[in-house]
Structures are given as structure tokens and as C-alpha cells.
C-alpha positions in Angstrom: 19.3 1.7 19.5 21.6 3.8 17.4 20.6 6.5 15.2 22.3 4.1 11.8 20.6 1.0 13.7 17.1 3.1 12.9 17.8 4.2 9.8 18.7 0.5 8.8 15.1 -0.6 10.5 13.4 1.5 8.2 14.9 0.8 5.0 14.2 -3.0 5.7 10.7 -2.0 6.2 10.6 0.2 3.2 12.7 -2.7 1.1 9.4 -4.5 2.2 6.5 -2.1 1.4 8.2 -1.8 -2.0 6.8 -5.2 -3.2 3.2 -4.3 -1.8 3.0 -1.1 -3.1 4.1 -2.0 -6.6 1.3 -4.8 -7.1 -1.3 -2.4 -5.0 -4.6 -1.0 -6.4 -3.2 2.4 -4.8 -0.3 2.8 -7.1 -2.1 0.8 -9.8 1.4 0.3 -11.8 -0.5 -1.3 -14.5 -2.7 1.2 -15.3 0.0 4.0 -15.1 2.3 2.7 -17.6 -0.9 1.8 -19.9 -1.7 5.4 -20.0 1.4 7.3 -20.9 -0.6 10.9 -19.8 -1.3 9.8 -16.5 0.3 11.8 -13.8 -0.2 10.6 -10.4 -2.3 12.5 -7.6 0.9 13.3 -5.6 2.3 15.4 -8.0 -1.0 17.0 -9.5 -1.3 18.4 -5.7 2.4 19.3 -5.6 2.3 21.0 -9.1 -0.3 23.2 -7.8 1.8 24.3 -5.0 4.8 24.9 -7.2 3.4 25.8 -10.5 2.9 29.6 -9.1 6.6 29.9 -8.5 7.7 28.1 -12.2 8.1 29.9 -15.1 4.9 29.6 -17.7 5.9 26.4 -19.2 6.1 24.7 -15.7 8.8 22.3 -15.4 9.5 21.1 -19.0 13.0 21.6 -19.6 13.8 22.3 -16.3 16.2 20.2 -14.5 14.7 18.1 -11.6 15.4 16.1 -8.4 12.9 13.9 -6.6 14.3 13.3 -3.0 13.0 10.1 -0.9 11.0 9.0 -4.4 10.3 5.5 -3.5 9.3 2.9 -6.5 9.3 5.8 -8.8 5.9 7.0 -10.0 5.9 10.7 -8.8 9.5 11.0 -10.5 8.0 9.2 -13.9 5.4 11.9 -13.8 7.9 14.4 -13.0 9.1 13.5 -16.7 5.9 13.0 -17.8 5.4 16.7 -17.7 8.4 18.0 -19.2 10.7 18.0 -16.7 14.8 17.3 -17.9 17.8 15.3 -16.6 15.5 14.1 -13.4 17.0 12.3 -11.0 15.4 10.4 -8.2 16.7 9.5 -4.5 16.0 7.3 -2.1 17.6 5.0 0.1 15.3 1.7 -0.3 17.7 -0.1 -2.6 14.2 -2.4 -3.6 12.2 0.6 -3.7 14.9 2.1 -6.7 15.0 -1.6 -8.2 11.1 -1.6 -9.2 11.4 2.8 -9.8 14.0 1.1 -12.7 12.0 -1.0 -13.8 8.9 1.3 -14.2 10.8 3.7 -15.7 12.7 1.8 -18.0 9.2 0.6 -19.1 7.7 3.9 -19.5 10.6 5.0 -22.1 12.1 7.8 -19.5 15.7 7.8 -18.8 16.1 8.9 -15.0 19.2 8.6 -13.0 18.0 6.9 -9.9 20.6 7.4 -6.5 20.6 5.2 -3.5 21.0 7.2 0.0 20.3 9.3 2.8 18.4 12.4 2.0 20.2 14.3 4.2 23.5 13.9 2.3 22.0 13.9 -0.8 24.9 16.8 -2.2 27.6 14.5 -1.2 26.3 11.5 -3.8 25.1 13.8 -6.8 27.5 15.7 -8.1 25.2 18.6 -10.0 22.3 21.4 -9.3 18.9 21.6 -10.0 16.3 23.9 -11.4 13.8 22.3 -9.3 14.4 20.1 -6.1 10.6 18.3 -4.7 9.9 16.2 -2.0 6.1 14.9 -0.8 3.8 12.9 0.8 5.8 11.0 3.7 9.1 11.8 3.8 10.5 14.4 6.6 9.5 11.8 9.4 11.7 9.2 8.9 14.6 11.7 9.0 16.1 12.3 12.6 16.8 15.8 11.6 16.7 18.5 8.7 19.4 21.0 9.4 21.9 18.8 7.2 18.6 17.6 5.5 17.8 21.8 3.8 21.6 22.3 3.5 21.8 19.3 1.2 19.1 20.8 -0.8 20.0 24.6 -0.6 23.9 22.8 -2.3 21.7 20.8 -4.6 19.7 24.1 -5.9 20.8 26.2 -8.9 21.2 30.0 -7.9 17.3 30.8 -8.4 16.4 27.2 -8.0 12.9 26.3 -6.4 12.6 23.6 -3.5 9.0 22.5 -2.6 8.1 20.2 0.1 4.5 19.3 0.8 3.8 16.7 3.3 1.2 15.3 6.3 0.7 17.6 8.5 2.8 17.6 11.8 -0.3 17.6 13.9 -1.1 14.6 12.8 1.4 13.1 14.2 0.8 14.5 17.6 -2.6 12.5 17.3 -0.8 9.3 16.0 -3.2 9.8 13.1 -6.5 8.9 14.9 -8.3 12.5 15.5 -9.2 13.9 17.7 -7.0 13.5 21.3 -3.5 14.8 21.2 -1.2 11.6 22.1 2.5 12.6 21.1 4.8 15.9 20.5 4.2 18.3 17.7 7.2 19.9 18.9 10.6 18.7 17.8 13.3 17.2 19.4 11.7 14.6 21.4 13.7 12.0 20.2 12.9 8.7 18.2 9.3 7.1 18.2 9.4 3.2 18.1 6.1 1.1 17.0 5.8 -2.2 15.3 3.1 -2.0 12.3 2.7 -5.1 10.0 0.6 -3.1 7.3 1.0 0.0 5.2 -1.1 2.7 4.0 -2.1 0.8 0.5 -4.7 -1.7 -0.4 -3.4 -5.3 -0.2 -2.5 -8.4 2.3 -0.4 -7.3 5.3 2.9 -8.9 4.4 5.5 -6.6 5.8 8.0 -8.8 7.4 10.5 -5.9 9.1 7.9 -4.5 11.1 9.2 -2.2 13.2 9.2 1.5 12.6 11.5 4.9 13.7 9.8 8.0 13.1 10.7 11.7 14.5 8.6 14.6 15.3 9.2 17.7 13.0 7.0 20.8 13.5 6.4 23.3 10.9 8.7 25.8 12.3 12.0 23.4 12.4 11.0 22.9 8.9 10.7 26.4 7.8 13.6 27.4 10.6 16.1 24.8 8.7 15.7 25.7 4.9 16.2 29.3 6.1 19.1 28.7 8.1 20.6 27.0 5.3 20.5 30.2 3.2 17.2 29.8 1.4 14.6 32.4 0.6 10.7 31.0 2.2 8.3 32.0 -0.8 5.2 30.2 0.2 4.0 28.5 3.6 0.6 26.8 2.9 -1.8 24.6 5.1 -4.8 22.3 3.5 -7.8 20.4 4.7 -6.6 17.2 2.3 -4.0 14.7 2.2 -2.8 12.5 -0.3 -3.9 8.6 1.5 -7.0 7.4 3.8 -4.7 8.0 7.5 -7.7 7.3 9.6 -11.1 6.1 9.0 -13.2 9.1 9.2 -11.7 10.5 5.3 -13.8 10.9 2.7 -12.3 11.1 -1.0 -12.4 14.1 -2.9 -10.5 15.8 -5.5 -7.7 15.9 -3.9 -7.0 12.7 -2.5 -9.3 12.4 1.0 -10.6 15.2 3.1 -12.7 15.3 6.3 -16.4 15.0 6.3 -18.4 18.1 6.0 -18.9 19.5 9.3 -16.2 17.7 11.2 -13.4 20.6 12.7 -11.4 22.3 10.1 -7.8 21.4 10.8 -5.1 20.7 8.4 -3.9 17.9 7.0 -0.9 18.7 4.5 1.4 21.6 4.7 3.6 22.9 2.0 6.5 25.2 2.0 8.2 26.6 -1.8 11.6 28.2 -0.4 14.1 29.7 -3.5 18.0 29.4 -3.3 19.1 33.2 -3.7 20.9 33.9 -7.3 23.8 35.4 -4.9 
């Protein structure tokens, strides 16, 4: 199968999951548009990566791009907090369809963009203050060099890029601690499963079942934003994660966490990297 032939799997899937996810108790869409000053736990987590590298006022009034945003609730909260002209990416044309309609809803005017993260500066013709991507997203890209120079283009000189996602190790263990199954390194090519669920509450309907995923490890992350000319100003490692990935996770304030006494390992990473002002 072709590199395209992948992609095209996976946005079938995602056009699927799209319709579970926006009826699941997980996203709860209801319940956030009820409550205009909810901001989801995704971006809580990611503002307290990036909030140290903002200026006091955080991100109100600064421009903002949401890469891989899916059906739009971390970018609605990205505008729920201030943030100006935001702009959210992704390449599940169904996924964009409901982040329209939840947006549109919710009174906020974003500017949603159908495509390939990695050539995100070839369909957006601007720069950001702040460029944000989380929970879920690297792995279904089948590499990042073109992926961190799209975002170093996208940046305003000074601009701020934060990506905080699962935890590469976790892959290696296909998600079911504690026996390493898989590569942490990169460049092992494609993995190929079939899965009919996904990680929200809800019946099993996904009808594209099968899934491409690729290995990245934490230094081909950190390696491409640098080679693509940006500044690394934080590289962080935590003991929670933002969904239940395996059974043994408890909830905490976070999202989920290990139990108390299991081995400390991590299961998000986060990087903040900073386009140079010249």
C-alpha cells in the first residue's frame, strides 16, 4: 500500500470516529456549548505547558493555529480563552463539518482548513503567534521533517509552537504495559491493524476499520523542529495522559494516571520550540 493509499485509510476512519465522538459522553458536545466557560481538559493540560512561554495575558489577542483539530473543541476553547483569528486544520473533511457546526453554535468565528498537516504553509497563507498541536496527532503522520518546516513557515518571528502528545513508549508497548512489543525508534516503517472501536464511550460503529500509524521517538521530534530552524525551549515528560489507553488508569486531575505504586514511566511528552525573531 502507498504512502497516499494510508493516508486515505485513515481519514475514512477518522471521517468515521467523527460521528461517535460528537454524540460521546467523552466530548460531551452538549454540555460544552451549554457552558460557554468550559474549556476542555486537552487544552487546560496544554495551557500549562505553554502558558510559561506566553506573555502574562496568555493567548488572548494572540493569533492562533490548531493543527490536526478534529471536530473542533480544543480549537473552540482555544477562543474561549482569548485567543484571535484561530484557525483550525485537519484533514477529516467530517471531522471539520461537525468543528463548523460547534463553532458556529458557540458564537466563534474560526477559519477551519482541510489538509495534510505536513503541508499546512502551502494551504494557509499567513503566520501565527501561537501554532498547538495535542493529544494524538504525530502518529498518523509518516514523517515530521516537512511536518516542523510547515510549522517553523507558519510561525511569526518570535512565534511559539507546542506539541504535547502520548508518549512514544507507548507505542512500543501497543498501549498494554508492561512488555515492549513494537519500535520506539523511528523509521520502521508503517504499522497496519484493524480496530473497530475508538478511545471514547459509545457503540463500536467504525465502519473503515483499518488503521496506519508510524513510530516517532522523542528525538526525531525534537531533531525535526530544530532542523527546521526552530529554537527547543522546553522538553517535558509526565505520568498522565489525556484518555483511558489501557485498563490499569486511574482518573485524576489531569485526565488518567497510573495507580499509586505501579512503575513511574511517562505517558505524555511535551516540547515548546520558538521561531527565532531573525
Amino acid at each position: 500500500m502507498s504512502e497516499a493509499e494510508a493516508i486515505a485509510s485513515n481519514q475514512a476512519n477518522w471521517d468515521d470516529r467523527a460521528d461517535i465522538h460528537v454524540r460521546s459522553q467523552m466530548y460531551d458536545v452538549d454540555g460544552f456549548l451549554a457552558d460557554s466557560t468550559r474549556i476542555s481538559g486537552v487544552v487546560r493540560n496544554d495551557l500549562s505547558v505553554l502558558a510559561p512561554h506566553l506573555p502574562e495575558s496568555g493567548v488572548t489577542d494572540l493569533s492562533l493555529l490548531h493543527l490536526q483539530c478534529h471536530i473542533g473543541i480544543d480549537t473552540v476553547s482555544w477562543a474561549r480563552l482569548g485567543a484571535a483569528d484561530v484557525h483550525g486544520l485537519d484533514f477529516s473533511p467530517n471531522s471539520l463539518r461537525h468543528a463548523t457546526r460547534i463553532a458556529g453554535v458557540d458564537g466563534h468565528g474560526i477559519t477551519w482548513v482541510e489538509g495534510d498537516a505536513r503541508h499546512a504553509s502551502s494551504l494557509i497563507d499567513r503566520r501565527f503567534a501561537v501554532v498547538v498541536t495535542s493529544a494524538g496527532t504525530i502518529v498518523w503522520l509518516p514523517e515530521l521533517r516537512a511536518w516542523a518546516q510547515s510549522i517553523h513557515d507558519l510561525l511569526e518571528p518570535g512565534g511559539i509552537f507546542m506539541i504535547r502528545d502520548d508518549h512514544p513508549i507507548l507505542g512500543a508497548m501497543a498501549f498494554e504495559p508492561w512488555e515492549i512489543t513494537d519500535d520506539y525508534l523511528s523509521g520502521g516503517g508503517v504499522r497496519t491493524y484493524e480496530d473497530s472501536g475508538t478511545y471514547t464511550d459509545g457503540p463500536r460503529e467504525v465502519e473503515h476499520v483499518t488503521n496506519h500509524e508510524w513510530r516517532h521517538s522523542l528525538s526525531e521530534v525534537v531533531g525535526s523542529l530544530r532542523d527546521a530552524g526552530l529554537t527547543i525551549e522546553t522538553l517535558a515528560e509526565f505520568p498522565h495522559m489525556d484518555w483511558p489507553a489501557f485498563a490499569e488508569l486511574t482518573p485524576c486531575d489531569q485526565g488518567w494516571a497510573l495507580p499509586e505504586g505501579s512503575p513511574r514511566i511517562p505517558l505524555t511528552f511535551a516540547v515548546v520550540a520558538r521561531r527565532p525573531r531573525s
